[in-house]
Wavefront OBJ file of the C-alpha trace (Angstrom):
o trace
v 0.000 0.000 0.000
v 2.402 2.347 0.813
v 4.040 2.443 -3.470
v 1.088 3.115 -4.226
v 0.255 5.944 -1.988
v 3.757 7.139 -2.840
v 3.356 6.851 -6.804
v -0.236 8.352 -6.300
v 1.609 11.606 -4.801
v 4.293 11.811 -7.296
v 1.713 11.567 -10.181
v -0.995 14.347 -8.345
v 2.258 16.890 -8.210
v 3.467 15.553 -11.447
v 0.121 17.155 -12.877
v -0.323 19.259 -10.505
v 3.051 21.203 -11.300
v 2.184 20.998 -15.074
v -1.297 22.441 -14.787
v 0.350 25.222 -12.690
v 3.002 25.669 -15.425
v 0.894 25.598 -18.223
v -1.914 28.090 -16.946
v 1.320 30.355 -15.692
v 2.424 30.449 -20.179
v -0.897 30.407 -20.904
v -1.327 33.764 -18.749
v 2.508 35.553 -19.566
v 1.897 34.668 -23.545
v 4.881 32.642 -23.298
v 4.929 30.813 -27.040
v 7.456 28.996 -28.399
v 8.976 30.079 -32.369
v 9.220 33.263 -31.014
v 11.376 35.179 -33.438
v 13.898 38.237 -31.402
v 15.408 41.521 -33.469
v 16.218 43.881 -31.083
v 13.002 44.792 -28.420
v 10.667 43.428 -30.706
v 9.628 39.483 -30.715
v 7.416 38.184 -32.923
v 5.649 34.872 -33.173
v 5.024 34.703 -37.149
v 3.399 30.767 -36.769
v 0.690 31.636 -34.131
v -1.972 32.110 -36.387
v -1.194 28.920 -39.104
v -1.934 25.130 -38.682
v 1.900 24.848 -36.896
v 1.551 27.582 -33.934
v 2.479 25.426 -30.743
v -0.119 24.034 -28.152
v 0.962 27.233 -25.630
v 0.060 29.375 -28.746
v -3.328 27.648 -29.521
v -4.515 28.183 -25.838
v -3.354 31.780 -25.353
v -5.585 32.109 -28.625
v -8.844 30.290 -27.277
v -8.581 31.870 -24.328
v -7.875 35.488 -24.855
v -10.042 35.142 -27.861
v -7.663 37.539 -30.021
v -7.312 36.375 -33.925
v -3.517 36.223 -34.441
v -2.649 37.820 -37.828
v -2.080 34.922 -40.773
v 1.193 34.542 -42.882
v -0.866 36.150 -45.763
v -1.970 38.734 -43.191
v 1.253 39.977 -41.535
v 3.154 40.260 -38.623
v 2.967 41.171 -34.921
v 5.692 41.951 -32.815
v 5.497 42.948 -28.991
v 8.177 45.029 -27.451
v 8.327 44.839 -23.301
v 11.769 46.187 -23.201
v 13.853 49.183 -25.117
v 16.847 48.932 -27.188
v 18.869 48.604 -24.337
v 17.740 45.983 -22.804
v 15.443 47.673 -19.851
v 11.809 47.027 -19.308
v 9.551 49.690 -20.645
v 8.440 52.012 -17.672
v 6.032 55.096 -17.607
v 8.786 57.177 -15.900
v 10.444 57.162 -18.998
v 10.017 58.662 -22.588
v 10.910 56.659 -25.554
v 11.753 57.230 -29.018
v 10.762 55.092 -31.874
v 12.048 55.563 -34.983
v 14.321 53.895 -37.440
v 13.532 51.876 -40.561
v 10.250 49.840 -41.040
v 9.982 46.645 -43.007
v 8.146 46.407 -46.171
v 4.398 45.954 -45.276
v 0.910 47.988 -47.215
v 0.040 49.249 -44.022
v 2.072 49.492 -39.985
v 0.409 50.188 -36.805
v 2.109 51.387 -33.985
v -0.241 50.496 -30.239
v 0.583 50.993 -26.424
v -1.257 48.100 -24.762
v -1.236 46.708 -21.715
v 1.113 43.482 -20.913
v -2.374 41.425 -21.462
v -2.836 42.600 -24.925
v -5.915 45.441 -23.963
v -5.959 49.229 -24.415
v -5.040 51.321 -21.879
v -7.433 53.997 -21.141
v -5.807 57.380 -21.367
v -8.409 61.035 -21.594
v -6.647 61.896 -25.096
v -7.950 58.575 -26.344
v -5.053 58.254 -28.416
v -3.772 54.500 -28.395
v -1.753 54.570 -31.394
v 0.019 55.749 -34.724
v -0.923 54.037 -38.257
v 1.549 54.566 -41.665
v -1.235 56.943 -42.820
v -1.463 59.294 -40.099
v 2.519 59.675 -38.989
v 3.838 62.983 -39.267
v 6.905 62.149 -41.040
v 9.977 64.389 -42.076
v 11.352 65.589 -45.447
v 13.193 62.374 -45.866
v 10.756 60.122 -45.132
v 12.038 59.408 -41.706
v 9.537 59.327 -38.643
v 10.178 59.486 -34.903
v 7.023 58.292 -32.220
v 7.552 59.909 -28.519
v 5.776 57.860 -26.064
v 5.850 59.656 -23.074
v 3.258 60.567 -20.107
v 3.635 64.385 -20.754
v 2.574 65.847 -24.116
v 5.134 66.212 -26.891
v 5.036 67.995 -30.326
v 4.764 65.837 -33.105
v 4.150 61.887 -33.066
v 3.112 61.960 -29.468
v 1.859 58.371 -27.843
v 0.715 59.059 -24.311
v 0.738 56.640 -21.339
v -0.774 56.668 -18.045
v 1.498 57.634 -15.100
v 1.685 54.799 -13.377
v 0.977 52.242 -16.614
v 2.888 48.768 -17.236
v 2.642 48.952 -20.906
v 3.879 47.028 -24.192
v 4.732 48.328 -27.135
v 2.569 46.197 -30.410
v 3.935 46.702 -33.772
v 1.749 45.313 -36.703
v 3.188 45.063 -40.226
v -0.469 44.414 -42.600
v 0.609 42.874 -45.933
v 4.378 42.797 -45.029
v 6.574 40.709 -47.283
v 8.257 39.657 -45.153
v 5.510 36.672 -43.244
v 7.694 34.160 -45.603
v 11.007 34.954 -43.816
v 9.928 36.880 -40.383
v 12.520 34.554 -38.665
v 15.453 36.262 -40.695
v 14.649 39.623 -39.530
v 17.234 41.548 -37.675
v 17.530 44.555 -35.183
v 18.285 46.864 -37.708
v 15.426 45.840 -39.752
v 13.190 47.048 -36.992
v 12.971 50.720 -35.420
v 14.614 51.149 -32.226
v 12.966 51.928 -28.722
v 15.150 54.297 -27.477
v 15.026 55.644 -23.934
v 14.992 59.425 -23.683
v 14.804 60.499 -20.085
v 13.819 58.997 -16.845
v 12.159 60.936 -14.298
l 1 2 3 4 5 6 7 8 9 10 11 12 13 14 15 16 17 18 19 20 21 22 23 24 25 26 27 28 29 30 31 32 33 34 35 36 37 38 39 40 41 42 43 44 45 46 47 48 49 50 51 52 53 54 55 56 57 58 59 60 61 62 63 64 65 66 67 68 69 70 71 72 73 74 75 76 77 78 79 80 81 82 83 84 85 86 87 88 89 90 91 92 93 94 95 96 97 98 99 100 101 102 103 104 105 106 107 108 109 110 111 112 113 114 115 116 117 118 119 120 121 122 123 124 125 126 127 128 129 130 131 132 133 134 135 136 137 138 139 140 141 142 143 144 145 146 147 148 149 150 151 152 153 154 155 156 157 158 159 160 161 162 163 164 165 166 167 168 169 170 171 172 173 174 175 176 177 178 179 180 181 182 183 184 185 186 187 188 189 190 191 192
């Protein structure tokens, strides 16, 4: 009697401890094929046939429709170009080149994938409506306080991701070849 109470144990914390761990991915978004340039990480096979189990449950139970190869891209950025984790404190800078895609947009969200409510109602910047300069070149502020130009506000005390969506990109086929300098930069400003 006593193996069997024993292997009973081991197999109720066996599953017990796997239940725990797979609610805890299914909860963080942790994926696996997860493709890293720079702050941004992408997961280009969450919304095809071979998107991982972890993937496939964060779907059903957030409910969100991942983009399709023939759709685009998504990439999340929780941390800047250095390396730091995105804080309200601080402004940012994005800016730097863009892949080829129809159509970019540019969101603050909150690490749960939902819109932060802000008075300005401004959650974020599409290719259309940038202000860009002479040259083509664009820079987005994302700051608390109000800034001239491209401005993307955040609440003061906000734990927020950055959500970059390529529509119609070309490059779906070959997202895992993408590099840092193929994506803009998050660039940390000032820290208050």
């Amino acid at each position: 009697m006593g193996i069997f109470v024993k292997t009973l144990a081991v197999a109720l914390g066996g599953a017990a401890l796997g239940l725990f761990a797979t609610s805890l991915s299914v909860e963080r978004g942790f994926m696996f094929d997860a493709v890293q340039a720079g702050p941004w990480t992408g997961w280009p096979k969450a919304g095809t046939s071979e998107a991982d189990p972890y993937a496939k449950a964060m779907t059903a139970r957030t409910g969100e429709m991942p983009l399709g190869p023939a759709e685009g891209l998504t990439f999340v950025a929780r941390e800047d170009s250095a390396g730091r984790r995105l804080a309200a404190a601080c402004d940012y800078v994005v800016s730097g080149p863009m892949p080829t895609a129809r159509y970019w947009t540019l969101t603050v969200m909150s690490p749960t994938g939902r819109l932060i409510d802000h008075p300005t109602q401004r959650y974020g910047f599409t290719s259309a409506e940038v202000l860009r300069a002479a040259d083509g070149d664009y820079a987005v502020t994302v700051s608390r306080h109000a800034r001239p130009g491209n401005w993307l506000p955040v609440a003061e005390d906000a734990t927020y991701v950055l959500v970059l969506r390529l529509y119609d990109s070309a490059n779906s086929a070959n997202a895992s070849t993408l590099r840092a300098d193929e994506l803009p930069s998050v660039v940390a400003e000032r820290c208050a």
